[in-house]
ZADO-1210 file (C-alpha; in nm, 4 decimals, padded with zeros to 6 digits):
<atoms>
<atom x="09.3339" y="-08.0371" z="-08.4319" code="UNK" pos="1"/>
<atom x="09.0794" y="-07.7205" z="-08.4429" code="UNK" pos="2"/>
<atom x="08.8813" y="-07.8660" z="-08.1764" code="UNK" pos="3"/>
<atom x="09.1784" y="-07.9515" z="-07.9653" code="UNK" pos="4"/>
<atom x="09.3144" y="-07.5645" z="-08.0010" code="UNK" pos="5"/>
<atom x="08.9709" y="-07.4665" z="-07.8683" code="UNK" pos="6"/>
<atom x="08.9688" y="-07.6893" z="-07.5698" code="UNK" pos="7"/>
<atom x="09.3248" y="-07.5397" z="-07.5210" code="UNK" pos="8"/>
<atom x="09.2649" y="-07.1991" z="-07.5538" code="UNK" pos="9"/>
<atom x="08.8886" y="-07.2694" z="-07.3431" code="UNK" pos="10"/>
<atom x="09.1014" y="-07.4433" z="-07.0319" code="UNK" pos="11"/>
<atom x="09.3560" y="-07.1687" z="-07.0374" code="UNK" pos="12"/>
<atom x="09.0937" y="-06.8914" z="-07.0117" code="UNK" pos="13"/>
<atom x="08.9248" y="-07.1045" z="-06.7431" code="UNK" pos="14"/>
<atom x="09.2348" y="-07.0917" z="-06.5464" code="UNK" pos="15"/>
<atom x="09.3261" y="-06.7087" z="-06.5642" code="UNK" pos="16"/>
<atom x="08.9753" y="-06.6400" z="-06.4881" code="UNK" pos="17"/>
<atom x="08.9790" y="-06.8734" z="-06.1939" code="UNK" pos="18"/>
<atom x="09.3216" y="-06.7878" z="-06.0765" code="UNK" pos="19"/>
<atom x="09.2488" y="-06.3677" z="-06.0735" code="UNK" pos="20"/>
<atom x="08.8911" y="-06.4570" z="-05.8662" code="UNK" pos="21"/>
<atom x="09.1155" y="-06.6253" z="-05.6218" code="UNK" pos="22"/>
<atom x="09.3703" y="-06.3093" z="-05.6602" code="UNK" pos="23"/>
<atom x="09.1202" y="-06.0966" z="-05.5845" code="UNK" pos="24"/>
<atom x="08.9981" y="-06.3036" z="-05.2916" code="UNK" pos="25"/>
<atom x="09.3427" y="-06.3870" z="-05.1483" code="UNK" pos="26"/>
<atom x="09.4765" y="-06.0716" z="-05.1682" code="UNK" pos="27"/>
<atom x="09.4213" y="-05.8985" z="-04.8173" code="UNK" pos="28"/>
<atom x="09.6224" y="-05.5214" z="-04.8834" code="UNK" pos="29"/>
<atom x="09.7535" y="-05.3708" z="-04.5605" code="UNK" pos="30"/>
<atom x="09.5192" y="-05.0833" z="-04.6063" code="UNK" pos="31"/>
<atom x="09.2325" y="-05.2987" z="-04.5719" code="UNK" pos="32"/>
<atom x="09.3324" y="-05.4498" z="-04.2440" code="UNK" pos="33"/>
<atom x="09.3868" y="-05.0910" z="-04.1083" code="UNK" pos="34"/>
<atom x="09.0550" y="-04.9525" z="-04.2067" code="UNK" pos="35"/>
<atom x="08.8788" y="-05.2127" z="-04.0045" code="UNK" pos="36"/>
<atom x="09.1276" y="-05.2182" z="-03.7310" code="UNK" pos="37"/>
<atom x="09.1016" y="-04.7743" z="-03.7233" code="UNK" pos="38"/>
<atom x="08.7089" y="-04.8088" z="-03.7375" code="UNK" pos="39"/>
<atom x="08.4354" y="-04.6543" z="-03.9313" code="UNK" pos="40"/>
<atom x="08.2836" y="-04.2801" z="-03.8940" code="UNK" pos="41"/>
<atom x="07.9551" y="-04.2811" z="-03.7631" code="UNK" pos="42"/>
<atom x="07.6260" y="-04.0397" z="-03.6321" code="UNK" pos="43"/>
<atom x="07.3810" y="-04.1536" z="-03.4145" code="UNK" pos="44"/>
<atom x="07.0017" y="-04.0802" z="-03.3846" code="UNK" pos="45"/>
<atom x="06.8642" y="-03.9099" z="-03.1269" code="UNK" pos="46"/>
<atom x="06.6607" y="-04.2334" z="-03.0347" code="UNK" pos="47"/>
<atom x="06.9239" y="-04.4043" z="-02.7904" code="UNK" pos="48"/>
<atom x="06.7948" y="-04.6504" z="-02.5478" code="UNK" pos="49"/>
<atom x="06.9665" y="-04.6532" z="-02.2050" code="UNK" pos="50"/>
<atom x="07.1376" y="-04.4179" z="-01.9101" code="UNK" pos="51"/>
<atom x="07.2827" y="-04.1950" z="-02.1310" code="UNK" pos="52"/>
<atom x="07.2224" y="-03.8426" z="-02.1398" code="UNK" pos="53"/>
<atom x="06.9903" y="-03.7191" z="-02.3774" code="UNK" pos="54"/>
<atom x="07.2188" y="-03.6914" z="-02.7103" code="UNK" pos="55"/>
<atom x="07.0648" y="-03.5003" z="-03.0544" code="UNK" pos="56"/>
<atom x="07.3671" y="-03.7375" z="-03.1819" code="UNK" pos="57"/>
<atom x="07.6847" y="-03.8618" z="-03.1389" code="UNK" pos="58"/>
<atom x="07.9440" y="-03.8235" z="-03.4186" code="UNK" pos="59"/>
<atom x="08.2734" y="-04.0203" z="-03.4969" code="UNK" pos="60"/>
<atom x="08.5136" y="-03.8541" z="-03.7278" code="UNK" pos="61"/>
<atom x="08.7997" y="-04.0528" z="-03.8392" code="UNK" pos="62"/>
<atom x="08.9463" y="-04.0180" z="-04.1323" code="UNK" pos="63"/>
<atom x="09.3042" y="-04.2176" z="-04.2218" code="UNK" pos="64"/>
<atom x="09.5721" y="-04.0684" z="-04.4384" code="UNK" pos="65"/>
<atom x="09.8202" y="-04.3463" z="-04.5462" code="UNK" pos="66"/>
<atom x="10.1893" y="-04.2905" z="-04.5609" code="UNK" pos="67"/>
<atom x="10.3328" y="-04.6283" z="-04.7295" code="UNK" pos="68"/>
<atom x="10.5510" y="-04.6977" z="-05.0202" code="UNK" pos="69"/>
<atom x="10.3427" y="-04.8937" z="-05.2438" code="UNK" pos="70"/>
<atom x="09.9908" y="-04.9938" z="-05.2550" code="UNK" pos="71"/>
<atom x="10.1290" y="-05.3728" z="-05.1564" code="UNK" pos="72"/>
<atom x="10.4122" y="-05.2779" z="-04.9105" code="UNK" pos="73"/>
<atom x="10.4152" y="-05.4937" z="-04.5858" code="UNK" pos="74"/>
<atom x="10.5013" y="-05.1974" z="-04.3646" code="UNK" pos="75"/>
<atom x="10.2563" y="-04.8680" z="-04.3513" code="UNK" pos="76"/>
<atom x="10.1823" y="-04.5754" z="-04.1575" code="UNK" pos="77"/>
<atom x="09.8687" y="-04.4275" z="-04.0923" code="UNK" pos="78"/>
<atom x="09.7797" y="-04.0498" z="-03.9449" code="UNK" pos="79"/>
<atom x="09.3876" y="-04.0028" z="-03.7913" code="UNK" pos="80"/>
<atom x="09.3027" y="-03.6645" z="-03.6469" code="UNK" pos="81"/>
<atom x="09.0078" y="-03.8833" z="-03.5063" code="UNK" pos="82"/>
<atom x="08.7546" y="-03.6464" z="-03.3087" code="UNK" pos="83"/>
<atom x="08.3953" y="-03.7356" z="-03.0897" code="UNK" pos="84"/>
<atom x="08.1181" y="-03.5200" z="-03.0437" code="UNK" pos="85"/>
<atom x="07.8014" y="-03.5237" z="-02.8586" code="UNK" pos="86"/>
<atom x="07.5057" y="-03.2449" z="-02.9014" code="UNK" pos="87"/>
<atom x="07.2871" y="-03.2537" z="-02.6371" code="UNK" pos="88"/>
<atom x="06.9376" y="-03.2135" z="-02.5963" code="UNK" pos="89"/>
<atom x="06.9851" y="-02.9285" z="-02.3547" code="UNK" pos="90"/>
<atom x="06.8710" y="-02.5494" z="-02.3779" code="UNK" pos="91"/>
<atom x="07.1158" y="-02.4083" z="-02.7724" code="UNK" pos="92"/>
<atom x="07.2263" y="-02.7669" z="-02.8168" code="UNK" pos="93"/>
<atom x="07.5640" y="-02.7608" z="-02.6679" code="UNK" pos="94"/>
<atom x="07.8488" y="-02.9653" z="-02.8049" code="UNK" pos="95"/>
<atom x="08.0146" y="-02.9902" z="-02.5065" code="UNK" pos="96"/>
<atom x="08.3680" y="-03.1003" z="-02.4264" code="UNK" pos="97"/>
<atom x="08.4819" y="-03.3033" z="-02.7640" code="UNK" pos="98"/>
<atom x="08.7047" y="-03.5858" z="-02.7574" code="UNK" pos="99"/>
<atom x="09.0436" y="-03.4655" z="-02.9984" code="UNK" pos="100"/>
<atom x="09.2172" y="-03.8170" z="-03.0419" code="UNK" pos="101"/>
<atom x="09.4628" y="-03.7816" z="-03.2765" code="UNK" pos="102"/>
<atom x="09.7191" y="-04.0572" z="-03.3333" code="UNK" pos="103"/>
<atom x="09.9744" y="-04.2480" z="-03.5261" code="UNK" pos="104"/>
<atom x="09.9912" y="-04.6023" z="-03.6280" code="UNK" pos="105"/>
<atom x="10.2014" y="-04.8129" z="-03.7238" code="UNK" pos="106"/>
<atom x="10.1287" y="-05.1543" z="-03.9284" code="UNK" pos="107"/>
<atom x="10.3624" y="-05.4679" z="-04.0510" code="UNK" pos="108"/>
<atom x="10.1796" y="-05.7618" z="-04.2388" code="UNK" pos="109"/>
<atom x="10.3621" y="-06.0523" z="-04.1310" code="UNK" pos="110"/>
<atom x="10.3898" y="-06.3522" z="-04.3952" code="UNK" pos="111"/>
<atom x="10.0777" y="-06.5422" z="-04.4726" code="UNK" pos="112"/>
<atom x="10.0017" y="-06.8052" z="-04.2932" code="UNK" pos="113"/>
<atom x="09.8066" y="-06.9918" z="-04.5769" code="UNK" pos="114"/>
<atom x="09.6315" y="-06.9005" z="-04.8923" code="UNK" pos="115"/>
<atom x="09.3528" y="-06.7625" z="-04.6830" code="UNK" pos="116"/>
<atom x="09.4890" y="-06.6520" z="-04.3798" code="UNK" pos="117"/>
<atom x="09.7375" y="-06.3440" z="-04.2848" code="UNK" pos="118"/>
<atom x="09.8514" y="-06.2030" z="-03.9654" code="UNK" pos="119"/>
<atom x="09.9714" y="-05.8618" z="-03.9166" code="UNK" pos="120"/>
<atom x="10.0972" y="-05.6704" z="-03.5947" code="UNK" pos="121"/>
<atom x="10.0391" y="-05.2942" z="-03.4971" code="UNK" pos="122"/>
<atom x="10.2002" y="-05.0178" z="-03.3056" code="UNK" pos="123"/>
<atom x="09.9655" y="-04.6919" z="-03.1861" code="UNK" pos="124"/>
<atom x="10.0871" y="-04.3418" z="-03.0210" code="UNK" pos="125"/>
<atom x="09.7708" y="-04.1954" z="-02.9754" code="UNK" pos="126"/>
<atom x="09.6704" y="-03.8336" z="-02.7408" code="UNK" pos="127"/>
<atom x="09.3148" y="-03.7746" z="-02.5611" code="UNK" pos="128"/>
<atom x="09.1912" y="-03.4909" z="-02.4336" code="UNK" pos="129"/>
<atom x="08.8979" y="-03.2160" z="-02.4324" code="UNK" pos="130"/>
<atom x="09.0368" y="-02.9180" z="-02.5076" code="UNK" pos="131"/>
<atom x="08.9240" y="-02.7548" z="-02.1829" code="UNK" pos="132"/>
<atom x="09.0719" y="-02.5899" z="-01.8760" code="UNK" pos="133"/>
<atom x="08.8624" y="-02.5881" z="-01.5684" code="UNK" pos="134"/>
<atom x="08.9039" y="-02.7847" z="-01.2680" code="UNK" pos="135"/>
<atom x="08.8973" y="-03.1291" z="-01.2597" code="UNK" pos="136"/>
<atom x="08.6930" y="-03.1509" z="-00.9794" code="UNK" pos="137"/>
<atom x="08.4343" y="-02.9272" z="-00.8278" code="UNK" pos="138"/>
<atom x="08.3799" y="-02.7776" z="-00.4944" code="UNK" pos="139"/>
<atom x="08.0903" y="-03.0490" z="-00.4453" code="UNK" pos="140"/>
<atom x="08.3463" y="-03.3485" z="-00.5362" code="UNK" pos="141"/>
<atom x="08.2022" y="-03.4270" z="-00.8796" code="UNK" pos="142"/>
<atom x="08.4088" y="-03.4152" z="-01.1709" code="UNK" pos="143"/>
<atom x="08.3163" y="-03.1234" z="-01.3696" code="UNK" pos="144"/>
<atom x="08.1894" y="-03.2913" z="-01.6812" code="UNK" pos="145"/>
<atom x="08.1746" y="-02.9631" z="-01.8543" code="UNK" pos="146"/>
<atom x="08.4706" y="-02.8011" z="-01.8524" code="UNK" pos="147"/>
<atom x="08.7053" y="-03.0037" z="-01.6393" code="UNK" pos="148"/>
<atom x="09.0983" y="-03.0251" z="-01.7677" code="UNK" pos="149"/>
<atom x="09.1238" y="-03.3717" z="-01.9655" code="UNK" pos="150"/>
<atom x="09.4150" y="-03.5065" z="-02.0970" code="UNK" pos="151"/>
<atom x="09.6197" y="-03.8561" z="-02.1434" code="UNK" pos="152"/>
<atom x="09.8451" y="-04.0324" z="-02.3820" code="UNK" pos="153"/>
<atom x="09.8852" y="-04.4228" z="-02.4722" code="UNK" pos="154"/>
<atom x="10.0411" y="-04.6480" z="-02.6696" code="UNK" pos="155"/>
<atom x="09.8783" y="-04.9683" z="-02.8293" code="UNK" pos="156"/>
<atom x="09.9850" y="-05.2847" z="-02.9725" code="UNK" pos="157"/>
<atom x="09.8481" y="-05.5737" z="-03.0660" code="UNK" pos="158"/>
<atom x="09.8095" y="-05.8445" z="-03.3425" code="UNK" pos="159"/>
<atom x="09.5518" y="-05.8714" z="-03.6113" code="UNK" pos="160"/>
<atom x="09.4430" y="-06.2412" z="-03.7657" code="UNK" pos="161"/>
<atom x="09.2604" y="-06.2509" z="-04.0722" code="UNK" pos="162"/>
<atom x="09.1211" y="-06.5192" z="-04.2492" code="UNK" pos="163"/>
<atom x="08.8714" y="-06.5756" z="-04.5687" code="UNK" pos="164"/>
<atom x="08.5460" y="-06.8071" z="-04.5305" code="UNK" pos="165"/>
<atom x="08.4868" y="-06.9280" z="-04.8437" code="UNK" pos="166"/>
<atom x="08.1752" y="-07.1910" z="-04.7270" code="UNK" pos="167"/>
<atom x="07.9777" y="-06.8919" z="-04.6149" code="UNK" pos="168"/>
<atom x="08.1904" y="-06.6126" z="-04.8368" code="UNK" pos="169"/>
<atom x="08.2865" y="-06.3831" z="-04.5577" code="UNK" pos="170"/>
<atom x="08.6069" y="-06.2359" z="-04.4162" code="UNK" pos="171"/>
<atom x="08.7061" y="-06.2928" z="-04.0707" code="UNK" pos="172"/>
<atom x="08.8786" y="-06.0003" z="-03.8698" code="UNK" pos="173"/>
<atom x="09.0404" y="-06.0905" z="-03.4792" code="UNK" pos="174"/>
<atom x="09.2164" y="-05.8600" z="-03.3273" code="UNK" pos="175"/>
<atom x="09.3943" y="-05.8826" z="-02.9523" code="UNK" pos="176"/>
<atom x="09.5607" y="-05.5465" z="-02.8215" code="UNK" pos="177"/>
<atom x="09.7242" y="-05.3858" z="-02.4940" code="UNK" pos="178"/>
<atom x="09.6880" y="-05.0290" z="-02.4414" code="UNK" pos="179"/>
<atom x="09.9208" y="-04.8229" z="-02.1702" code="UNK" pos="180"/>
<atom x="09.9018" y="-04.5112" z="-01.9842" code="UNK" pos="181"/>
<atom x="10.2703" y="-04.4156" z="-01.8820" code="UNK" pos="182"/>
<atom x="10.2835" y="-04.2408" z="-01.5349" code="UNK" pos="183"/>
<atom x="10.4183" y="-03.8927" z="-01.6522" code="UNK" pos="184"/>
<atom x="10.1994" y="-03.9118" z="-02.0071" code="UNK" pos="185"/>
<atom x="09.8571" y="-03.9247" z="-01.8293" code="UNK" pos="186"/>
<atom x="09.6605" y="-03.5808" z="-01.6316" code="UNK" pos="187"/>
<atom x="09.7821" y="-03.6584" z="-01.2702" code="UNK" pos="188"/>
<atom x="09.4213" y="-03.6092" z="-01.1458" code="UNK" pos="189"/>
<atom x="09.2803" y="-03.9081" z="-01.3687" code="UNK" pos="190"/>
<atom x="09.5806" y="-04.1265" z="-01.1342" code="UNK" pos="191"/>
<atom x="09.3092" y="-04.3379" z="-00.8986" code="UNK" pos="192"/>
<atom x="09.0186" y="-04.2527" z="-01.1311" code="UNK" pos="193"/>
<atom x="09.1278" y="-04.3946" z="-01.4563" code="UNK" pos="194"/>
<atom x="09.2434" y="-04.7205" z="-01.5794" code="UNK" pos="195"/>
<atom x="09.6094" y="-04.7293" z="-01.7290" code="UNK" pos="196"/>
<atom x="09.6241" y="-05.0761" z="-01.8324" code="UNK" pos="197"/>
<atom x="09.3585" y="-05.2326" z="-02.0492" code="UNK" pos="198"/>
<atom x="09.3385" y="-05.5599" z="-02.3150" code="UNK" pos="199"/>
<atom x="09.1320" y="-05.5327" z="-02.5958" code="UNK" pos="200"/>
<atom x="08.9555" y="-05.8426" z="-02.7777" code="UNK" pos="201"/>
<atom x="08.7711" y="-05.8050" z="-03.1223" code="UNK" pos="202"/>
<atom x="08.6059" y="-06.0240" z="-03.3808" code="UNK" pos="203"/>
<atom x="08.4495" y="-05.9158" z="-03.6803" code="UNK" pos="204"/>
<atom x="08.2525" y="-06.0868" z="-04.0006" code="UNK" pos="205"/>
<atom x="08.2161" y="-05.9277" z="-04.2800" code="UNK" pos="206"/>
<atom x="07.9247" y="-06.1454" z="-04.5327" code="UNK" pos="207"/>
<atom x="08.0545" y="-06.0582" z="-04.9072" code="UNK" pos="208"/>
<atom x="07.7588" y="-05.8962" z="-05.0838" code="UNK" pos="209"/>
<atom x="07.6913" y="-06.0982" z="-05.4819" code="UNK" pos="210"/>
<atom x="07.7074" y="-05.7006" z="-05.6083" code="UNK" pos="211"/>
<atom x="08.0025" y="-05.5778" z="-05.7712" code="UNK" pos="212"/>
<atom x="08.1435" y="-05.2507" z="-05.7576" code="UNK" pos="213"/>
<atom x="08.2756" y="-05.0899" z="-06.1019" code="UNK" pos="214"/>
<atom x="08.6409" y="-05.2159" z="-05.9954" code="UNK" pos="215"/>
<atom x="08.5328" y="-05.5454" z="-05.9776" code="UNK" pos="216"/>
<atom x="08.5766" y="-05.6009" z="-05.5934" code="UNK" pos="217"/>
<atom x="08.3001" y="-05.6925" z="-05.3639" code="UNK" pos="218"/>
<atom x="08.1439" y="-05.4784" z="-05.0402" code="UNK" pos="219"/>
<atom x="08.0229" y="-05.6260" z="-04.7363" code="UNK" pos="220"/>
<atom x="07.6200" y="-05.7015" z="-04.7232" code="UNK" pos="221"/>
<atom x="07.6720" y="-05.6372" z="-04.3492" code="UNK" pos="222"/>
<atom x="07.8717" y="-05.7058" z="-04.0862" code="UNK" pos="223"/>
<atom x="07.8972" y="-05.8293" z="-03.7131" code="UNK" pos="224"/>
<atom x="08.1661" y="-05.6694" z="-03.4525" code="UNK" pos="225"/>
<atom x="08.2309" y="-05.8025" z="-03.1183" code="UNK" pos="226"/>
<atom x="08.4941" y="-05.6009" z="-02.8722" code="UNK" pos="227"/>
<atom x="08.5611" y="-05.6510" z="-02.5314" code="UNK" pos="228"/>
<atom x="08.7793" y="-05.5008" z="-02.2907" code="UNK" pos="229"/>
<atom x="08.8989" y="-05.5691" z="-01.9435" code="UNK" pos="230"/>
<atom x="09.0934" y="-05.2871" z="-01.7366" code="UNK" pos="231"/>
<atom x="09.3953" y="-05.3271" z="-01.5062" code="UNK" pos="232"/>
<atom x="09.5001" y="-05.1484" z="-01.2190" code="UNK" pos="233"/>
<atom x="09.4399" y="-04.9456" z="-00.9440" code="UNK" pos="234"/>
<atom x="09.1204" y="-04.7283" z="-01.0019" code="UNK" pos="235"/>
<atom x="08.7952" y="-04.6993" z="-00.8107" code="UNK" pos="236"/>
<atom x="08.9299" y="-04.8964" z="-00.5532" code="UNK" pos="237"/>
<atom x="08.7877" y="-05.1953" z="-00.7236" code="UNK" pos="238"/>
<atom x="08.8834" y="-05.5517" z="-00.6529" code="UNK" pos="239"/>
<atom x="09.0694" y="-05.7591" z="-00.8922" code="UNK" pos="240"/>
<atom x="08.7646" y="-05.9253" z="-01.0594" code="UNK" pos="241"/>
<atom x="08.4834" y="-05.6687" z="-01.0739" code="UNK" pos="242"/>
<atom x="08.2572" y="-05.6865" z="-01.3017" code="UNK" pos="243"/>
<atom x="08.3049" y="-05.3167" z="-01.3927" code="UNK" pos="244"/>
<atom x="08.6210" y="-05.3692" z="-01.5020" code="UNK" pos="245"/>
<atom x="08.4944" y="-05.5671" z="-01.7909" code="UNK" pos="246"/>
<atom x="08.3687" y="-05.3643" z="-02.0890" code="UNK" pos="247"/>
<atom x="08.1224" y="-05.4941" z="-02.4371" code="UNK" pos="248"/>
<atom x="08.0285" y="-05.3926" z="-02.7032" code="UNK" pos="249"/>
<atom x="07.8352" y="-05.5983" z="-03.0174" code="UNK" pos="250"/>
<atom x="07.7864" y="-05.3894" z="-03.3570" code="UNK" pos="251"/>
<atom x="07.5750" y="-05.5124" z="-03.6267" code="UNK" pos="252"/>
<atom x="07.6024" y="-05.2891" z="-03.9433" code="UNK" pos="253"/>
<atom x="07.3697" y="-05.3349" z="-04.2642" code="UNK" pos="254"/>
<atom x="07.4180" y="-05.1997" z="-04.6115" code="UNK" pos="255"/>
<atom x="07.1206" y="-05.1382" z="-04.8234" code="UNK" pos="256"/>
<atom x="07.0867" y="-05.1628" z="-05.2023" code="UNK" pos="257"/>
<atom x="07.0235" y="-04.7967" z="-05.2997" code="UNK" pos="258"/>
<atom x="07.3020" y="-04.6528" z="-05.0331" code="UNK" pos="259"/>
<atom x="07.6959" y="-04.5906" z="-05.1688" code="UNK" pos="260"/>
<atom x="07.8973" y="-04.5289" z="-04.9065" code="UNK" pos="261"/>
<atom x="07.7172" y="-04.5537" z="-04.5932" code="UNK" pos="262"/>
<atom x="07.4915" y="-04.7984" z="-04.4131" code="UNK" pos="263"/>
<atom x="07.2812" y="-04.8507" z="-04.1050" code="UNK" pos="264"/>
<atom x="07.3938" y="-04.9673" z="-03.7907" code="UNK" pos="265"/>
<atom x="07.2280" y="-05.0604" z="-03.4434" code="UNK" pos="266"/>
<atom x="07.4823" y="-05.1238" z="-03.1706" code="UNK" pos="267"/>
<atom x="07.4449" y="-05.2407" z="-02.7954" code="UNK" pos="268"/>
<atom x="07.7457" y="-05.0851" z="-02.5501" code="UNK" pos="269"/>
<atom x="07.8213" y="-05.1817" z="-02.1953" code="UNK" pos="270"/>
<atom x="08.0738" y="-04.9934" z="-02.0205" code="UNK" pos="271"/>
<atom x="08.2456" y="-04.7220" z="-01.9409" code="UNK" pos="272"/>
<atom x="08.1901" y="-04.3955" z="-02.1084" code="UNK" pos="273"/>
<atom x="08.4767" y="-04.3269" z="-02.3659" code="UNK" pos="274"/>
<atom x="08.3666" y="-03.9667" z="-02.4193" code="UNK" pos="275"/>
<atom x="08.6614" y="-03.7788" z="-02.2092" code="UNK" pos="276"/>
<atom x="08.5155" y="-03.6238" z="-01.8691" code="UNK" pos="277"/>
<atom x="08.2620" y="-03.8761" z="-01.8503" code="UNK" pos="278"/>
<atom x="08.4654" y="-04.1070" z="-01.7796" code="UNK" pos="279"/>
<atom x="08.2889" y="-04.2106" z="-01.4180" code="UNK" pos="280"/>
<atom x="07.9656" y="-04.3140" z="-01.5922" code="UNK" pos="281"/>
<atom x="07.8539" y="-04.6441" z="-01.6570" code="UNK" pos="282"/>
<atom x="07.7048" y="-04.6899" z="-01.9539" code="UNK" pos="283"/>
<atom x="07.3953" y="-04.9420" z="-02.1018" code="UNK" pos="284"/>
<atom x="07.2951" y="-04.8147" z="-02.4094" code="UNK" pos="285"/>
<atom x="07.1322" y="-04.9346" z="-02.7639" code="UNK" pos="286"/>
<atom x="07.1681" y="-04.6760" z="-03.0213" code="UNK" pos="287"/>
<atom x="07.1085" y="-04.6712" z="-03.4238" code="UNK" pos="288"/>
<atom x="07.2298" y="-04.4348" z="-03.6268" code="UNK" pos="289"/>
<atom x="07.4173" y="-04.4147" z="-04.0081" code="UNK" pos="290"/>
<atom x="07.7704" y="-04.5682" z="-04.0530" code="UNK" pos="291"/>
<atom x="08.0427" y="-04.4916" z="-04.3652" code="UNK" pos="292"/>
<atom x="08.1802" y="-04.8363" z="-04.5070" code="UNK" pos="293"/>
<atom x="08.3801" y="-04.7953" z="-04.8005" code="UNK" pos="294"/>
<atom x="08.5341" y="-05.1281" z="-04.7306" code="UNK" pos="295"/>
<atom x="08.6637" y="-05.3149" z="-05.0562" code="UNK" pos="296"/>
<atom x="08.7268" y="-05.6961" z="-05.0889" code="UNK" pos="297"/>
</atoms>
C-alpha cells in the first residue's frame, strides 16, 4: 500500500507539472499578440548599406499602454504615441522632419482554433504627419523634404493567426491587414503622389530560447520577420502591376546571453521610404542596429 501511495502521489505530480508546462505554452495572452503585431523600438548604426541618405541613426519609439479589463480579457485597447527619427550626417546633425504616428488599436482574440493555435482580429485609427509647415512643393518641383506640410490619417484592419511549433519549439506569428486613406482624412497635395490603399502580409518565428526568466516563461533566442506590402491606386501614374508598387522587408533579430532587454538586429528593406516627406524615394537598404524585445512566452 506505501508503495502504491507513492506511485499515486508521483503520477499526480507528473501530471500538474506536465499540464502547467503546457499552460504556460498554450496560453497566448492578448497582450502578447499586440506587442508583436505594434512592433519593437529600435536604433540603427550609422553603418547602413544602400541609397539612403547618410543617417547617424534611425530611431523607433513605440511604446504601448494597455487599456483592458483583465490580464486574460478577449477584447483590449492599446494607445502608442509611436514617433521616427533620423539624425543625419549633415553639418549640427539635424533631426529633421520626425514622423509623430500616434494611434489607437483595437484587438478581439477570437476562440481558439486548437490547443495550439488562436486567431485574433484588429482595428487601427492611426495619424501621420511631420510637424512642419512649409510648402509641399518647391519652386523647382521637388517636394521639400525639409520642411514641407505632411499630414494623413488611416485606418487598419486585419487578422492575426498564431500558432505554437512544438517539433522545433517556436511560435508562429501571420498577420494579413488593409490599410485606408479616406479622401477628406489625407493632405490634399499627397492625392496623385501617395498610395491610399495598401495590403499588408507578415510572418514571423520566434525560436524559444532553453533560458528561463525569473517568472518562469521563456524569451525568444531570435527571431525571423517577413512583411510585404503591395499598394493600390492611383499614384505615380503607375500601371496596375509595377513592380514599385510592391514593398519587402526581411528582419532577423538575435538575442545574446549577457543582454536583458534588447538584442541585435540586421534587416534588409525594399521600398518606399516610410519616413514622412520622403515619401518619393525608393529605398534598398541593409542596416544593423540594437532592438528592445521584452517578449514573454
Amino acid at each position: 500500500m506505501k508503495y502504491k501511495a507513492k506511485l499515486t502521489l508521483a503520477l499526480i505530480l507528473f501530471a500538474f507539472a506536465a499540464r502547467s508546462q503546457e499552460n504556460n505554452e498554450q496560453k497566448m495572452e492578448l497582450t502578447l499578440i499586440s506587442q508583436v503585431n505594434q512592433g519593437n523600438s529600435y536604433i540603427t548604426f550609422p553603418t547602413d548599406i544602400g541609397n539612403i541618405e547618410p543617417l547617424w541613426f534611425e530611431g523607433n519609439i513605440i511604446p504601448n499602454f494597455y487599456l483592458r479589463k483583465s490580464k486574460n480579457a478577449r477584447l483590449m485597447g492599446v494607445l502608442t504615441p509611436q514617433i521616427i527619427i533620423r539624425m543625419f550626417q549633415e553639418e549640427s546633425y539635424p533631426v529633421r522632419t520626425p514622423s509623430y504616428m500616434p494611434q489607437i488599436t483595437v484587438y478581439y482574440k477570437l476562440k481558439d482554433n486548437t490547443q495550439f493555435k488562436s486567431s485574433s482580429v484588429f482595428l487601427r485609427a492611426a495619424h501621420h504627419s511631420n510637424g512642419q509647415d512649409g510648402d509641399f512643393i518647391l519652386g523647382d518641383g521637388s517636394f521639400n523634404h525639409n520642411s514641407g506640410d505632411f499630414s494623413t490619417n488611416f485606418l487598419e484592419a486585419g487578422l492575426i493567426k498564431t500558432n505554437l511549433n512544438r517539433k522545433f519549439n517556436a511560435y508562429q506569428f501571420f498577420k494579413s491587414t488593409f490599410e485606408i486613406h479616406p479622401n477628406g482624412f489625407m493632405q490634399e497635395e499627397l492625392e496623385g503622389y501617395y498610395s491610399q490603399y495598401r495590403w499588408h502580409n507578415a510572418f514571423s518565428i520566434f525560436k524559444l530560447s532553453s533560458r528561463n526568466s525569473q517568472e518562469g516563461l521563456k524569451k525568444s533566442a531570435f527571431s525571423i520577420k517577413g512583411e510585404t506590402t503591395w499598394m493600390f491606386g492611383d499614384f505615380n501614374q503607375l500601371d496596375a502591376f509595377s513592380v514599385e508598387r510592391l514593398n519587402l522587408s526581411l528582419t532577423f533579430y538575435y538575442h545574446p546571453k549577457f543582454l536583458e532587454d534588447i538584442g541585435l538586429f540586421v534587416q534588409y528593406y525594399h521600398g518606399t521610404d516610410y519616413y514622412n516627406m520622403y515619401f518619393d524615394h525608393r529605398l534598398d537598404v541593409l542596416r544593423f542596429g540594437f532592438m528592445t524585445e521584452k517578449l514573454r512566452f
